[in-house]
N, C-alpha and C positions, 0 to 999 in steps of 0.2 A: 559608534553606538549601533548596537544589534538593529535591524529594522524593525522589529516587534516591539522595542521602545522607545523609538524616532517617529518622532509627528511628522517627522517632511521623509518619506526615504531615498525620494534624488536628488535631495536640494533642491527643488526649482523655484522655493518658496508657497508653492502651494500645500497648505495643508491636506494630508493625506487621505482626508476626512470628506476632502472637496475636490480633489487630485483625479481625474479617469487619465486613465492609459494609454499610451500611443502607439498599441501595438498594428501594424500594420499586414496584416496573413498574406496579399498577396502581390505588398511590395507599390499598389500603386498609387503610394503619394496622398491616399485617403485615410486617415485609421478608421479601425474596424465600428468603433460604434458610430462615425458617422456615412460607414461606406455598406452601402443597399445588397452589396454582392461579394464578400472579406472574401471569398476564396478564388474570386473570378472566374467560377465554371457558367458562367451563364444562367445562374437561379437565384431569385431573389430568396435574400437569406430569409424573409417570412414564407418562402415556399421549399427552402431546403432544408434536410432533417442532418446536416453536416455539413455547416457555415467550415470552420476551418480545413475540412477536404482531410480530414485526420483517420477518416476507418470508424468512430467513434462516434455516432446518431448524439445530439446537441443535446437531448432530453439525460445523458448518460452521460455526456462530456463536461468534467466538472471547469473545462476552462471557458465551455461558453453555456453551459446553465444558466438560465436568466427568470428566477423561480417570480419574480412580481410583473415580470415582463416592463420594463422600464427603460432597456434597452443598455442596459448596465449589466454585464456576465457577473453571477453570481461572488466569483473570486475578485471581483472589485468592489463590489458593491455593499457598503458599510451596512445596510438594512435589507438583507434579502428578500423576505414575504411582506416588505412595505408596512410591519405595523405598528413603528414608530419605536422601536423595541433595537436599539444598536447591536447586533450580532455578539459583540463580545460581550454583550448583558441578557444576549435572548438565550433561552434556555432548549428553543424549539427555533434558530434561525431561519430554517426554509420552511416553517410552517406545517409543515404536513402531516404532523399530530403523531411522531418521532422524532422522542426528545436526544439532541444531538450526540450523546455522549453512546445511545445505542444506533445511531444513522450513521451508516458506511460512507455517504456522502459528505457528513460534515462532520466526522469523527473527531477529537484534537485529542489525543492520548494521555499527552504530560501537560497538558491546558495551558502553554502558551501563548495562545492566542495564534497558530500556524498549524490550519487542518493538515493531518496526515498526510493527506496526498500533497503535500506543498512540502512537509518539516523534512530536512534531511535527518533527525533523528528523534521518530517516533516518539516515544516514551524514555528520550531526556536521559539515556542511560549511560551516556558518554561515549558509545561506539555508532558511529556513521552506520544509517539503515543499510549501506553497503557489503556491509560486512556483520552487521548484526544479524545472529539466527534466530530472533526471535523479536522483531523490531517493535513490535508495540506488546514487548511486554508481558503477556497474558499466559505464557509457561507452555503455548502451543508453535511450536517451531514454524517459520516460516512456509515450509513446505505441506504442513498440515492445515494449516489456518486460512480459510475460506476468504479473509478478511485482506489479507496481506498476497496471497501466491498470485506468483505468475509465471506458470510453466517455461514458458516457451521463449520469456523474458522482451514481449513487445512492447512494453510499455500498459499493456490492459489486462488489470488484475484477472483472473479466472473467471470471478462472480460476472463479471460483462464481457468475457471475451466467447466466443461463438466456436473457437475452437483453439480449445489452451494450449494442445499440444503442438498447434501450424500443421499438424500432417495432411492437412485438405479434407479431413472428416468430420463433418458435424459434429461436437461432441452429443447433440444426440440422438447421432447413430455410431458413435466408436463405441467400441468395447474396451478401449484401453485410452481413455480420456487422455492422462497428465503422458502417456507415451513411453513411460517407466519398465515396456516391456512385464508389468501385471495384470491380469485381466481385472477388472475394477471388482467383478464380482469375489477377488480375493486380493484386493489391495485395500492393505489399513486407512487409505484416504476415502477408501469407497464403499468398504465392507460394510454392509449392514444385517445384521445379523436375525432383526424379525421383521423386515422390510416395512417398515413404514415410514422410510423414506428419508429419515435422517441417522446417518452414518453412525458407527456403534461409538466411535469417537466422542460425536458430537451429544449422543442418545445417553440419559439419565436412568435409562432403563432397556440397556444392550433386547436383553433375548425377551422382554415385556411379559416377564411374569409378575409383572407387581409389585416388587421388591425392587428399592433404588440400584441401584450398581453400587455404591458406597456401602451398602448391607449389605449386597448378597456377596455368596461363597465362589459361584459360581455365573460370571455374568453375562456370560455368551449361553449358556444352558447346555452346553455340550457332553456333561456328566465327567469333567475335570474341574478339577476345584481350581482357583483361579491362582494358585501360591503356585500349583505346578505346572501351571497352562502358562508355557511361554508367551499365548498373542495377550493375555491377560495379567499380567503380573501388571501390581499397581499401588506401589508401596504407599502415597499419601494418600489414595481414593479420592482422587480426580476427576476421577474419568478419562486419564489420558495413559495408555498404556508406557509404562517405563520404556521401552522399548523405541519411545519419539518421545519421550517427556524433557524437558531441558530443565525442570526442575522436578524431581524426582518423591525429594523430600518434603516438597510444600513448604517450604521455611522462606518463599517470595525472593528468592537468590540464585539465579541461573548455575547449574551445575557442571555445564561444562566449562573443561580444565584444557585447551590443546596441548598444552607442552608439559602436562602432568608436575605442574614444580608447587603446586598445593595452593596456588592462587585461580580464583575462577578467572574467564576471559575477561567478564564486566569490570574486572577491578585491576586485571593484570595489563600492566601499559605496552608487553612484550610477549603477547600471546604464545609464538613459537619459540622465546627464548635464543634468539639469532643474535639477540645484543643491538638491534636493529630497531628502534621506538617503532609500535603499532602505529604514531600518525605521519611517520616518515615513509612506510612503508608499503602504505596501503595503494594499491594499481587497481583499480577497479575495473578494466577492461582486461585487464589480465594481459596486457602488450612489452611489457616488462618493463616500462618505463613509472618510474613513482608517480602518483598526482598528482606532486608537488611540483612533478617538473614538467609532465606531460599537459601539451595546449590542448589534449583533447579525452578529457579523464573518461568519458564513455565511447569514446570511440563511435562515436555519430555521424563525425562527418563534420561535427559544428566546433566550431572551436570554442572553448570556455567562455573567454571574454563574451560570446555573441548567442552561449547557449542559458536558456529558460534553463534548465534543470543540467547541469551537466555531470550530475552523478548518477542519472539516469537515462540512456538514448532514447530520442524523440527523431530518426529518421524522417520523418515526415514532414516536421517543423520548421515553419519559415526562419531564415535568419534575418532576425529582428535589427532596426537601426540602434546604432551604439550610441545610448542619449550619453552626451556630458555633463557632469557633474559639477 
């Protein structure tokens, strides 16, 4: 039984409901909610703004968020802003008057009850966020979507990470943020075209003449009508130029085809047509080995059995004790 519909998910017989976690960060013999100092650097965790020692300040870190302060990390804690209101019935979980379904923090896509930054697959579409271009769904490709990227692939989205690309420059002081070799002031992830500050992509109104982008002819205002303006072509009036649009059409059906045989990916079980099943096939570290066979499917260092996520590297992350079941 899936853990999102198991009332006990280790067996221990404790209800899941009543169940805290034994995770232990820094290995010594205490778990973390009843140990004063989980990373052992010498600061009590009510004086340290990065209890797990991860890179990631605690206020930002959704594995030790503790939004009622109860001393339960959010990701465990069945009632997070304490108002009596069970998470999977609250509408507004951590309270902060951002109703969940638009909070990056406690987003759930395909509303299984498994926030995004936990589901291995987003928006439920049957391909592993691994591998999916467009994991949660929303027809804006991975690589474009504020919500999902992460450049540099450290494990911290964009929106929190301090410098997406790792190059050691601020992003803001780089002039080529995601490292793409574009200077942002002419990359489609950064362009903005009447500088107010959100990206033409993202902007309802590119060159702010008034007119939506859905009606106008021309929505950068460059004096090319937008049918012949390569950065503008926009067949369903999205706002997302074809050009990074993964549905083109607007008909809610991801458009890419890789092995061109007239089945889109989401539905084709043999993407490149190798003869080879896509869940037989898939290496996510790219090590050549499948991760069906491979003990270390991101190449972390951690081996599966003993890794929190291991279809995503967490370098950092203690390895946790192997509870038995």
């Amino acid at each position: 039984m899936p853990d999102w519909l198991d009332g006990d998910d280790d067996n221990d017989s404790i209800p899941d409901l009543l169940d805290i976690d034994t995770r232990d960060t820094d290995s010594d013999g205490i778990p973390d909610i009843l140990d004063r100092d989980d990373d052992n650097d010498g600061l009590v965790d009510e004086d340290d703004d990065d209890d797990d020692n991860d890179g990631i300040p605690d206020h930002l870190d959704p594995d030790h968020k503790d939004t009622d302060g109860d001393g339960i990390p959010d990701w465990l804690d069945k009632d997070d802003d304490n108002d009596g209101i069970p998470d999977v019935l609250d509408p507004d979980a951590d309270g902060d008057g951002q109703l969940d379904i638009f909070d990056p923090d406690r987003r759930d896509t395909d509303g299984d009850g498994i926030p995004d930054y936990r589901d291995y697959d987003d928006d439920n579409d049957g391909i592993p966020d691994s591998r999916d271009p467009d994991i949660d769904g929303d027809g804006i490709p991975n690589k474009f979507d504020p919500d999902t990227r992460d450049t540099d692939n450290d494990g911290v989205p964009d929106w929190l990470d301090l410098d997406d690309d790792n190059d050691g420059i601020p992003d803001s002081k780089d002039k080529d943020s995601d490292g793409d070799g574009i200077p942002d002031k002419d990359d489609i992830d950064f362009k903005d075209t009447d500088n107010d500050g959100i990206p033409d992509w993202l902007d309802s109104d590119d060159d702010n003449d008034g007119i939506p982008d859905q009606f106008d002819d021309d929505d950068d205002g460059d004096g090319v009508l937008d049918i012949f303006d390569s950065d503008f072509i926009d067949t369903d009036h999205d706002g997302i130029p074809d050009s990074v649009d993964t549905d083109k059409d607007g008909d809610g059906r991801s458009d890419i085809d890789s092995d061109g045989d007239g089945i889109p990916d989401d539905e084709d079980d043999d993407d490149d047509n190798d003869g080879i099943p896509d869940d037989l096939e898939a290496d996510e570290d790219n090590d050549g080995i499948p991760d069906y066979l491979d003990d270390d499917d991101d190449n972390d260092g951690i081996p599966d059995e003993l890794d929190d996520d291991k279809l995503h590297p967490q370098p950092k992350q203690k390895l946790r004790k192997k509870t038995e079941l």
